[in-house]
C-alpha positions in Angstrom: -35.0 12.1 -5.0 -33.3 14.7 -3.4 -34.4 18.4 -2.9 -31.1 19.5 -2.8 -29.5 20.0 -5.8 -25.3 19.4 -6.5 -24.8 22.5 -6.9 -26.1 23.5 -3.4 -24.2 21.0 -1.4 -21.1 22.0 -3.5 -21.8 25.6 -2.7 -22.2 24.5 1.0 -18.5 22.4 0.9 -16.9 25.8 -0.6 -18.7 28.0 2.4 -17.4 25.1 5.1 -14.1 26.3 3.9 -12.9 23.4 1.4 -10.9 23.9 -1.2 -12.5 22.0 -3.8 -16.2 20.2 -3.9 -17.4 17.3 -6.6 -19.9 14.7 -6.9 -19.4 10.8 -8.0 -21.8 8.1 -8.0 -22.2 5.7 -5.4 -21.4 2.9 -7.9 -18.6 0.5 -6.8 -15.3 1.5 -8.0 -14.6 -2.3 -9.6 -11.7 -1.6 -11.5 -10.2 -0.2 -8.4 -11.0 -3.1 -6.8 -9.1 -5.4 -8.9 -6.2 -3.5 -9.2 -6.0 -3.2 -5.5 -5.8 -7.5 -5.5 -3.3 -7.5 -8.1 -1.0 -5.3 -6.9 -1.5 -6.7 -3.3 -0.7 -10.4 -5.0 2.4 -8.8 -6.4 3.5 -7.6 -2.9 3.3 -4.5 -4.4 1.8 -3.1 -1.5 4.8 -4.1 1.0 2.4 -5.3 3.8 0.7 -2.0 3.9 -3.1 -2.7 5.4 -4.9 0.2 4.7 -7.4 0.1 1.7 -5.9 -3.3 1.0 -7.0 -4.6 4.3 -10.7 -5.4 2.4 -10.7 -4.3 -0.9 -14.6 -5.1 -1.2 -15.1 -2.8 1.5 -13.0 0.2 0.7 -14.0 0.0 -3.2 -17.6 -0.1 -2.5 -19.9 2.7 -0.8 -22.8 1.0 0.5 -20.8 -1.0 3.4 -20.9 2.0 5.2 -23.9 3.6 4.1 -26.4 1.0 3.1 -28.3 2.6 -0.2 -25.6 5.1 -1.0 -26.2 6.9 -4.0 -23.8 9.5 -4.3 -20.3 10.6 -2.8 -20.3 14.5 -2.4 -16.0 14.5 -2.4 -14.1 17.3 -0.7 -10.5 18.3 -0.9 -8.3 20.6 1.6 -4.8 22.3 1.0 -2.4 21.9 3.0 1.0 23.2 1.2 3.0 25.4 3.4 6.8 27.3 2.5 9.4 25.3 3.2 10.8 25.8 6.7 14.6 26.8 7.3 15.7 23.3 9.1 17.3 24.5 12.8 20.9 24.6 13.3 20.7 21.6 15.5 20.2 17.7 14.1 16.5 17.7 13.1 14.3 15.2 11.5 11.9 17.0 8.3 8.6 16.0 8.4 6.3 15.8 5.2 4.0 18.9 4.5 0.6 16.9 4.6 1.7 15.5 8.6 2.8 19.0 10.1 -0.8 19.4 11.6 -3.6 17.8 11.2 -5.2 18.6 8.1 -7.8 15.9 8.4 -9.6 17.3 11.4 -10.5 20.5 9.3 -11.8 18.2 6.3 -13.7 16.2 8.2 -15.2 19.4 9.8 -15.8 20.9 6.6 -17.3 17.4 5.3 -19.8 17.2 8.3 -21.4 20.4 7.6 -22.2 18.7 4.1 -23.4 15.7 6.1 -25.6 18.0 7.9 -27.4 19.6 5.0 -28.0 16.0 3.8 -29.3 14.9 7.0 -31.4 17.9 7.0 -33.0 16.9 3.9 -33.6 13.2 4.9 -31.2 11.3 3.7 -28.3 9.0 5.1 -24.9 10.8 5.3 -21.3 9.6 6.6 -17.8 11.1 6.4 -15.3 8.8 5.4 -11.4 10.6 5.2 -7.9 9.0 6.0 -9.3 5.2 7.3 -10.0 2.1 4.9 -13.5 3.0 4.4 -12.9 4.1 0.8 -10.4 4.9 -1.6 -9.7 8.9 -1.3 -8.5 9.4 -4.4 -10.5 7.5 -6.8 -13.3 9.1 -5.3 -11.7 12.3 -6.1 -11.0 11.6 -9.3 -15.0 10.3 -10.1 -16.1 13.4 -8.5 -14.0 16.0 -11.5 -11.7 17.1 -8.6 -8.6 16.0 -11.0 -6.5 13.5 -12.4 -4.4 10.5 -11.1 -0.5 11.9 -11.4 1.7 9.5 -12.3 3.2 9.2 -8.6 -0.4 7.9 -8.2 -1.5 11.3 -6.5 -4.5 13.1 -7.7 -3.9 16.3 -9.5 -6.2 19.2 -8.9 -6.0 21.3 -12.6 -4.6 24.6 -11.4 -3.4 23.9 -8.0 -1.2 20.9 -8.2 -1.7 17.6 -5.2 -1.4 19.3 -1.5 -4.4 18.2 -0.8 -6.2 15.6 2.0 -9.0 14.2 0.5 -12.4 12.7 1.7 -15.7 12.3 1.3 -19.5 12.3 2.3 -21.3 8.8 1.6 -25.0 9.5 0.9 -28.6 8.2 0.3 -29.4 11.3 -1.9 -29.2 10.9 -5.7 -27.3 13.9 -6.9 -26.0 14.5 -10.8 -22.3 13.8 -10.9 -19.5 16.3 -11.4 -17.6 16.2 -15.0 -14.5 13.8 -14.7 -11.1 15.8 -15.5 -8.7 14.6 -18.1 -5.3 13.9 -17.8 -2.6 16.3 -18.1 0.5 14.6 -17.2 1.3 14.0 -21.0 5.3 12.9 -21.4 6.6 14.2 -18.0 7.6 11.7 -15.5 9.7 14.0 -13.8 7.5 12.2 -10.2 9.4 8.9 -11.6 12.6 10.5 -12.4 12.8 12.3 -8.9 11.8 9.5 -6.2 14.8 9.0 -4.6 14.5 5.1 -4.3 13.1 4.6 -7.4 10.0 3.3 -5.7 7.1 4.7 -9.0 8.2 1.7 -10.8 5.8 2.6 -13.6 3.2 5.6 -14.5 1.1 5.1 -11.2 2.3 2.3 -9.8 4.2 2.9 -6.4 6.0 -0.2 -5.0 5.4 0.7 -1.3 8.8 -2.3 -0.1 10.5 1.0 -2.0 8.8 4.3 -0.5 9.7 5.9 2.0 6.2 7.3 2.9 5.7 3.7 3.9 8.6 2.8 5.1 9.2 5.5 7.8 5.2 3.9 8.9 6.2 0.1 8.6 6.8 -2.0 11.2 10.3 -4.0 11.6 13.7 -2.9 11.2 14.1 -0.7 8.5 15.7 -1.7 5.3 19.2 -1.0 5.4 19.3 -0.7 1.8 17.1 2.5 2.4 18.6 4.2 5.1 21.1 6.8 3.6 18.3 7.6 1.3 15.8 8.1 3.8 18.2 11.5 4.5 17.0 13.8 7.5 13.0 12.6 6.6 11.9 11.7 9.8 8.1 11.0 8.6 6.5 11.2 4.8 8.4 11.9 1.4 7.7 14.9 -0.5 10.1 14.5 -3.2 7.6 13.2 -6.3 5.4 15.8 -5.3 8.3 18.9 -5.2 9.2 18.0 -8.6 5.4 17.8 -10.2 5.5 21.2 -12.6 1.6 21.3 -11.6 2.8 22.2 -7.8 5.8 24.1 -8.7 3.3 26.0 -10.7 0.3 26.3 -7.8 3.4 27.7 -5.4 4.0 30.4 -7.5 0.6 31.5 -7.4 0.7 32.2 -3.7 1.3 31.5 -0.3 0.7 28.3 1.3 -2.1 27.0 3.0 0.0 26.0 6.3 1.6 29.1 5.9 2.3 31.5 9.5 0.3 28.3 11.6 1.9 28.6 15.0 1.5 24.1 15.1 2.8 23.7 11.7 5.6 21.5 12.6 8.2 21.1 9.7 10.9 20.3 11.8 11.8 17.9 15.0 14.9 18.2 17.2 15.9 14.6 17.0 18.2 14.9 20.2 14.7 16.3 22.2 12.8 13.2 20.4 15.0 10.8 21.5 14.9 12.0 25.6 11.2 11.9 26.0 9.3 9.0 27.2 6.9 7.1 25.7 3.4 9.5 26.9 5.5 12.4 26.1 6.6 11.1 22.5 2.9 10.0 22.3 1.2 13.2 23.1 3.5 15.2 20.4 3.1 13.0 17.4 0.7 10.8 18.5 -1.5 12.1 15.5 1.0 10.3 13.2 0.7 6.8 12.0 2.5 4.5 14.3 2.5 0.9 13.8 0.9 -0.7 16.6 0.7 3.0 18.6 4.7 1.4 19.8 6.6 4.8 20.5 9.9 2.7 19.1 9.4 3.3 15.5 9.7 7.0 15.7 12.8 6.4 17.4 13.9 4.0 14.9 13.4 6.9 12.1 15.2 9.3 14.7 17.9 7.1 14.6 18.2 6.8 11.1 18.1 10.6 10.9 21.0 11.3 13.3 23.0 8.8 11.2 22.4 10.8 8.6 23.0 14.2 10.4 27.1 14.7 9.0 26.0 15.3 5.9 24.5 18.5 6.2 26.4 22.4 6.0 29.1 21.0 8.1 29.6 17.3 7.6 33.4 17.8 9.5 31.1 18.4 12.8 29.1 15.8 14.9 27.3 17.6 18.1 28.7 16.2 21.4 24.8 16.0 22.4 24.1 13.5 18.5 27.0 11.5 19.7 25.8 11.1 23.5 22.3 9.8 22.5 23.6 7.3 19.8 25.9 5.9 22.2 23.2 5.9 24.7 20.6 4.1 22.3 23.7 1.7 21.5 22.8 0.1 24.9 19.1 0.3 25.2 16.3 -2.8 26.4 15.4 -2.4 22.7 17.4 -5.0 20.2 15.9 -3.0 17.4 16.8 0.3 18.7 20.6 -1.0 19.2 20.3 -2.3 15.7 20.0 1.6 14.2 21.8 3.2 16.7 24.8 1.0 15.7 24.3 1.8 12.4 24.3 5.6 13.9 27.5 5.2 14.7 28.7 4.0 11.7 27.5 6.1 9.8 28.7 9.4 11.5 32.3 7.2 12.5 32.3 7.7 16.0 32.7 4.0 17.3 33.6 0.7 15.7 30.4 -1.5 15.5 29.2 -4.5 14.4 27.7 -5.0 10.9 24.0 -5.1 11.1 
């Protein structure tokens, strides 16, 4: 048994600067588990890997830290004001991927591991890999509810929040479980702009544009003019939740004034670097296979979508030169979207895609 009480290593979460601190049991999270299989079977998980990669593994503690017991669960703000876009084409990118959030939490997480270690037990962070699933961890641990855009909901302060978790050997009494407070609203479904919360909770990711901009392969045409000037995450279900709109007017954002809080990328700029140079800005992001293309392909998409902003009339000479540019690159993919650029924006006849 553990000489350190929940209370302490909550205390010591708080004091390593996280926003929120519960505790779950170690127990395997079964009906996770088979919901994870079922909606994989029904493709709902649009070849996303992730926590569905092995669903044993990422609904079950111990096959990280043999003889876990407990999951001391942390959660870190990261909602920031929403940045005036620049008066050049620019691709918005998603509050939670404007810096990395995650480092923080799994700082703030390894102090906890510390403690635990300290006191002789087994401790491991787990946060943002397929190790475990964040949220229903979360939501075991009292942190909040599950929304019904499937986020959890911190009572009070609304869903901008990373998530993660210390796996541990030390038995420690588990945090209260929060009710849910969604009631009637589905304002989350209403909103999504693809329509991809096909019920309360259940996210068709072949729809999302979350996963989409992260997928590999051309992306869906169908999707494209809906996808807007997003050049990486969708904030939309979570813009709309009252429980945010209420948390923003309680104060200033947690990205707020951060001189690498990124909102916005010139797409133009984007488009000109190499490959190492493209890497070593948004490198951080999720890139399928680390291939520099797919932010490009978003890019693309972006531009295409660039005349319908303030001025839809006018097309910069500079959005015009890189389409055409792209229109011949090595990359058939990359000529695929950049035709569809220029179509969209009407400065050359193309070919249908």
């Amino acid at each position: 048994m553990s000489t350190v009480s929940a209370d302490e290593v909550i205390a010591a979460g708080l004091a390593a600067g996280l926003d929120a601190v519960g505790v779950a049991s170690a127990e395997p999270f079964e009906s996770t588990r088979d919901t994870l299989l079922e909606r994989r079977d029904q493709g709902l998980h649009g070849g996303m890997a992730f926590t569905y990669r092995n669903p044993d593994r990422s609904t079950d503690a111990s096959w990280t830290v043999p003889g876990a017991q407990s999951l001391v669960v942390g959660a870190l703000g990261y909602r920031s004001s929403p940045a005036a876009a620049p008066n050049r084409a620019a691709g918005r990118v998603a509050a939670y991927a404007r810096r990395d959030h995650y480092a923080k939490l799994r700082a703030s997480l390894g102090h906890v591991a510390e403690m635990l270690r300290g006191d002789g037990h087994k401790a491991a962070v787990v946060a943002d890999d397929n190790a475990l699933v964040d949220r229903e961890a979360a939501r075991r641990a009292g942190l909040g509810w599950y929304g019904k855009n499937s986020n959890i909901l911190l009572p009070g302060q609304g869903s901008w929040f990373v998530l993660g978790s210390v796996i541990t050997t030390a038995a420690l009494e588990p945090s209260t479980p929060v009710p849910d407070q969604c009631g009637p609203c589905r304002r989350c479904l209403d909103g999504c702009p693809t329509g991809a919360i096909v019920a309360p909770g259940v996210v068709d990711a072949r729809r999302c544009l979350a996963w989409l901009v992260q997928a590999d392969g051309d992306f869906p045409p169908e999707f494209r003019e809906a996808l807007g000037d997003r050049i990486y995450g969708c904030d939309d279900c979570q813009e709309v939740c009252p429980p945010n709109r209420q948390a923003e007017s309680n104060g200033p954002g947690a990205g707020e004034g951060l001189d690498d809080d990124t909102a916005w990328v010139d797409l133009v700029d984007l488009l000109e670097l190499d490959d190492d140079e493209l890497m070593a800005r948004y490198g951080r992001w999720y890139i399928p296979r680390r291939e520099p293309r797919y932010v490009r392909r978003n890019a693309l998409i972006a531009l295409g979508n660039s005349r319908q902003g303030n001025d839809p009339d006018v097309i910069e000479p500079e959005v015009i030169e890189v389409v055409h540019r792209y229109r011949s690159d090595p990359d058939p993919m990359l000529v695929r979207h950049a035709d569809w650029a220029a179509r969209r924006l009407g400065v050359g006849a193309v070919a249908p895609v």
